[in-house]
N, C-alpha and C positions, 0 to 999 in steps of 0.2 A: 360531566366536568370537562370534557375534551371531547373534540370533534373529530372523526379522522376516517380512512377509507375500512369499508367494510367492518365497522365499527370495533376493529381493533386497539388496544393501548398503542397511542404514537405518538410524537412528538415534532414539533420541527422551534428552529430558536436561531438568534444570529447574534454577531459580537460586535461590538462598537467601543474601541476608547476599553477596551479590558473587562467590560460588564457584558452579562445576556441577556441580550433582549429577549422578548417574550413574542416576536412578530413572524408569522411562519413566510419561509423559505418558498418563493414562487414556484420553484419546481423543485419537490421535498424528493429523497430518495425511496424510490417503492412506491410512490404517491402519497405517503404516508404524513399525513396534514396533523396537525394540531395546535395549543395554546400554552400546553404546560411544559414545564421542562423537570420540575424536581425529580422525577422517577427515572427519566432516558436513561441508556446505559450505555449506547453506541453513538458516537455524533459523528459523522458523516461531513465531513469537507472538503468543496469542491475549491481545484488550486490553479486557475487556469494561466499558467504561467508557460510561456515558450520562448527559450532567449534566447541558447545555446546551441539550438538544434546542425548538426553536421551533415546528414541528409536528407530525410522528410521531416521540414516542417508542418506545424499545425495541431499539435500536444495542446494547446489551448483553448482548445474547443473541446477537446476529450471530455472534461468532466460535464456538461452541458448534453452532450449524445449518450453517457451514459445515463445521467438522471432522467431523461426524454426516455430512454430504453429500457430504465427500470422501471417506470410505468405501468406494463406490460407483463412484470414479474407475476408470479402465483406466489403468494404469501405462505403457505402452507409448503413445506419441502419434505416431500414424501422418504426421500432416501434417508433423512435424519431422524423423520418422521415429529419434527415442531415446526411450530409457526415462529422463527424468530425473530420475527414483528412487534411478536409481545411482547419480548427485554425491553421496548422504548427505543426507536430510533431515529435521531432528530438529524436532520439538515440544516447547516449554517449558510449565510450568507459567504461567497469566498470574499478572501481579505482582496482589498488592492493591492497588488503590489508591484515594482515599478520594474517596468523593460529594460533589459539590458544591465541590472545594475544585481548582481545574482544574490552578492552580498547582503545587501538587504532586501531582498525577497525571502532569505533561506531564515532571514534575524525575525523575522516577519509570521512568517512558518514556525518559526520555533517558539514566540509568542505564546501563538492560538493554543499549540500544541500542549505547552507545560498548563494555560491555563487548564483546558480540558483534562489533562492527566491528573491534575494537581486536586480534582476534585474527584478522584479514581472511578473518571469515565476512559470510555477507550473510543480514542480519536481512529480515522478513517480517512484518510486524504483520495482524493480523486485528482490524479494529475491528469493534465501537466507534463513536464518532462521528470526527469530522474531525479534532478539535483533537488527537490525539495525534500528529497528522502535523508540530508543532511539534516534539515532543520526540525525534521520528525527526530533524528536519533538522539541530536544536541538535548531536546526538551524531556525526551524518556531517562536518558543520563541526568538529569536535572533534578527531575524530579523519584527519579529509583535508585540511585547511585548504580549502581553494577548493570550495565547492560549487555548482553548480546544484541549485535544483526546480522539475521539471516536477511541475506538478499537472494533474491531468483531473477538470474538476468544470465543473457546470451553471451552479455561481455565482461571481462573482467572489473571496467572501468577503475583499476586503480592508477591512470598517471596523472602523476602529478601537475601537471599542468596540459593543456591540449587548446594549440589556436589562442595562444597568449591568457588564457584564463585559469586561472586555480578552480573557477568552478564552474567546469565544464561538464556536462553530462556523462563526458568522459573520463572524471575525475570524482565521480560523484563517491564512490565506494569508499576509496582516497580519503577524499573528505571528511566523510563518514566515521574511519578510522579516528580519527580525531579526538571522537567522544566515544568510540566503544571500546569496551573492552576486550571483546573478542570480535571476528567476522567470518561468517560462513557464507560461502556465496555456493548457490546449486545451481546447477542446469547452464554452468557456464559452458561455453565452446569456441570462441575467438579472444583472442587475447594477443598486443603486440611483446616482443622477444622480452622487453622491457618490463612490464607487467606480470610478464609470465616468473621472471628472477626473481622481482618484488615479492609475489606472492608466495614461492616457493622460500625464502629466505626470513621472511616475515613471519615470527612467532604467534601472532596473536590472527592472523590469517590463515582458513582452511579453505579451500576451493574443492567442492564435488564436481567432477566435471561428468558435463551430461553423459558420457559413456562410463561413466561407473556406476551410474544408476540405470541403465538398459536394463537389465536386469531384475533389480529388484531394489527397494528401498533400504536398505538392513546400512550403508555406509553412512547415509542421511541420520538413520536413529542410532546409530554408534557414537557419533559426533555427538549429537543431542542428548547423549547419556552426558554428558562432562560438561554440559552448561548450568551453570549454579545463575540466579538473579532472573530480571525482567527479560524480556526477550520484543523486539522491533525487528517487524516481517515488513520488506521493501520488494513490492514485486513489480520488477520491470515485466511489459506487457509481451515483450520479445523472447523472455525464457521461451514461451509457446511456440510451436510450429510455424509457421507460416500459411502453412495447411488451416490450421486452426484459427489463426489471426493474423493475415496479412496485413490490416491496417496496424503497426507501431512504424516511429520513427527511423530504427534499424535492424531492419529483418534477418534473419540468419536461420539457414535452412535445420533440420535434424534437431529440434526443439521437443517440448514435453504437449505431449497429447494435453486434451481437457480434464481426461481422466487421471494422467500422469500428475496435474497439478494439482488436483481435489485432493490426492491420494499422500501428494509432497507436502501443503498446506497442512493435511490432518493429521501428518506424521510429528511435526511439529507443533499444532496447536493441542495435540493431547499429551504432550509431554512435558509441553514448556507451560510459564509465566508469560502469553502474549499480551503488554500493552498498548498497541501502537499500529497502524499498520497504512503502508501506500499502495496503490495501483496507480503504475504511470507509463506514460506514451505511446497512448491509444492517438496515432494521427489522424485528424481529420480530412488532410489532404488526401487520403485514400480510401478515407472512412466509409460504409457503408450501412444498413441498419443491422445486418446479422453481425460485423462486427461489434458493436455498441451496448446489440442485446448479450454477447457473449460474454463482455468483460461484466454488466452489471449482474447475469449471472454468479460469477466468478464471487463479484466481491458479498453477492446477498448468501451464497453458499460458505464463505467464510465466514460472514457473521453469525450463521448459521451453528458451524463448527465451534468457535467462540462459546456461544451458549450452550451446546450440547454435552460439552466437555466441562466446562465449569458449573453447570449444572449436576453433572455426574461425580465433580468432587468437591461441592463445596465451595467453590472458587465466590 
């Protein structure tokens, strides 16, 4: 009935005008080729968008080195011990969306996003920069009412405006704000004076910062005992080390191991309601193949996590 690598259930499908097409995705995520869509359960979209960028450009190539580098993945993830290839995993076509004009790139974003949720599949975004992690939360509020976002990012990015723009990479969390109802941001470590008030003074904002979790994760799943509703995971690619991923947009030293993030991600996706989720600003301008292979790692070991856990309750 379907055709696909190593003759797994897969999926690949793209969007036009609000409908799905049924035509597979030139370079499918995983390599994972196919015709059907009714069964998929993960959709996979790439958002090759870079507008706002303040230091290293080139976030818009990321999702294209990633899907090129997931190629290359093993299907089969020993550590979880499933293949979760099998839940259905389709690649869409990325939407166009226009330069420089954020606003509607994020309305744009937000589209794709409620249509896929609304059919309780769980979208995937490959950026890009950060800011489309807006148009993911807006569409999860949409269509769940009550949301959480957990972001994992180096910076606070809550100001309000940065470089004459409300949606600025820098503002992305900010933004964000908007439509969540709560925000947990982990593994931050920079943050301006300004930001830093906000957050501290802002009810509906928790900040782990990366040296509270040295140690051990127990402050992360305390938080995530008091989150009621859906939950939207936004992982800026810079939480990471430098060590680990030197190719993102803005790098900042004393970040979370590979291990630290498997470990952060699972803490959260076995406790919560995850529907929703970004990887963003994997730059190309510095990009390399181990960095590429690394992130599509990352996100095929999340979807991974996704299925193991909801598998194990029902979900």
């Amino acid at each position: 009935m379907w055709a696909c690598r190593r003759g797994l259930r897969c999926f690949s499908a793209w969007l036009r005008g609000g409908e799905v097409h049924r035509r597979p995705y030139t370079l499918p995520f995983a390599g994972l080729t196919g015709y059907e869509y009714g069964g998929v359960k993960y959709i996979v979209i790439p958002v090759a968008y870079d507008s706002t960028a303040s230091f290293y450009p080139g976030a818009r190539e990321g999702p294209i080195r990633v899907l090129r580098a997931s190629e290359e993945l093993e299907l089969y993830d020993p550590k979880l011990g499933i293949t979760p290839a099998e839940a259905g995993i389709a690649t869409i076509n990325d939407p166009e969306l226009p330069l420089g004009e954020p606003e509607e790139a994020i309305r744009a974003v937000e589209d794709i996003c409620h249509q896929v949720m609304s059919e309780k599949r769980i979208p995937i975004l490959l950026g890009g920069e950060h800011t489309i992690a807006v148009g993911g939360v807006a569409a999860a509020k949409r269509v769940y009412g009550r949301i959480t976002a957990v972001f994992f990012d180096a910076h606070l990015d809550l100001r309000d405006s940065y470089r004459g723009s409300r949606y600025s990479h820098a503002c992305t969390a900010r933004r964000a704000l908007e439509h969540a109802d709560r925000l947990i941001i982990v593994g931050c470590r920079e943050a301006s004076y300004d930001e830093f008030d906000y957050a501290r003074k802002e009810e509906k904002v928790t900040v782990i910062w990366r040296w509270d979790i040295l140690e051990s994760l127990s402050p992360l799943a305390e938080e995530l005992s008091r989150v009621k509703g859906a939950v939207y995971i936004s992982f800026d690619l810079d939480a990471l080390d430098p060590s680990v991923l030197p190719c993102v947009g803005c790098p900042s030293p004393d970040g979370l191991s590979f291990r630290e993030a498997e470990e952060a991600l699972s803490t959260v996706v076995s406790r919560c309601h995850v529907v929703a989720a970004d990887f963003t600003e994997l730059s190309c301008m510095l990009s390399h193949a181990s960095c590429s292979m690394t992130v599509a790692k990352l996100v095929y070991r999340f979807i991974g996590m996704l299925e193991y856990y909801s598998s194990a309750e029902g979900r």
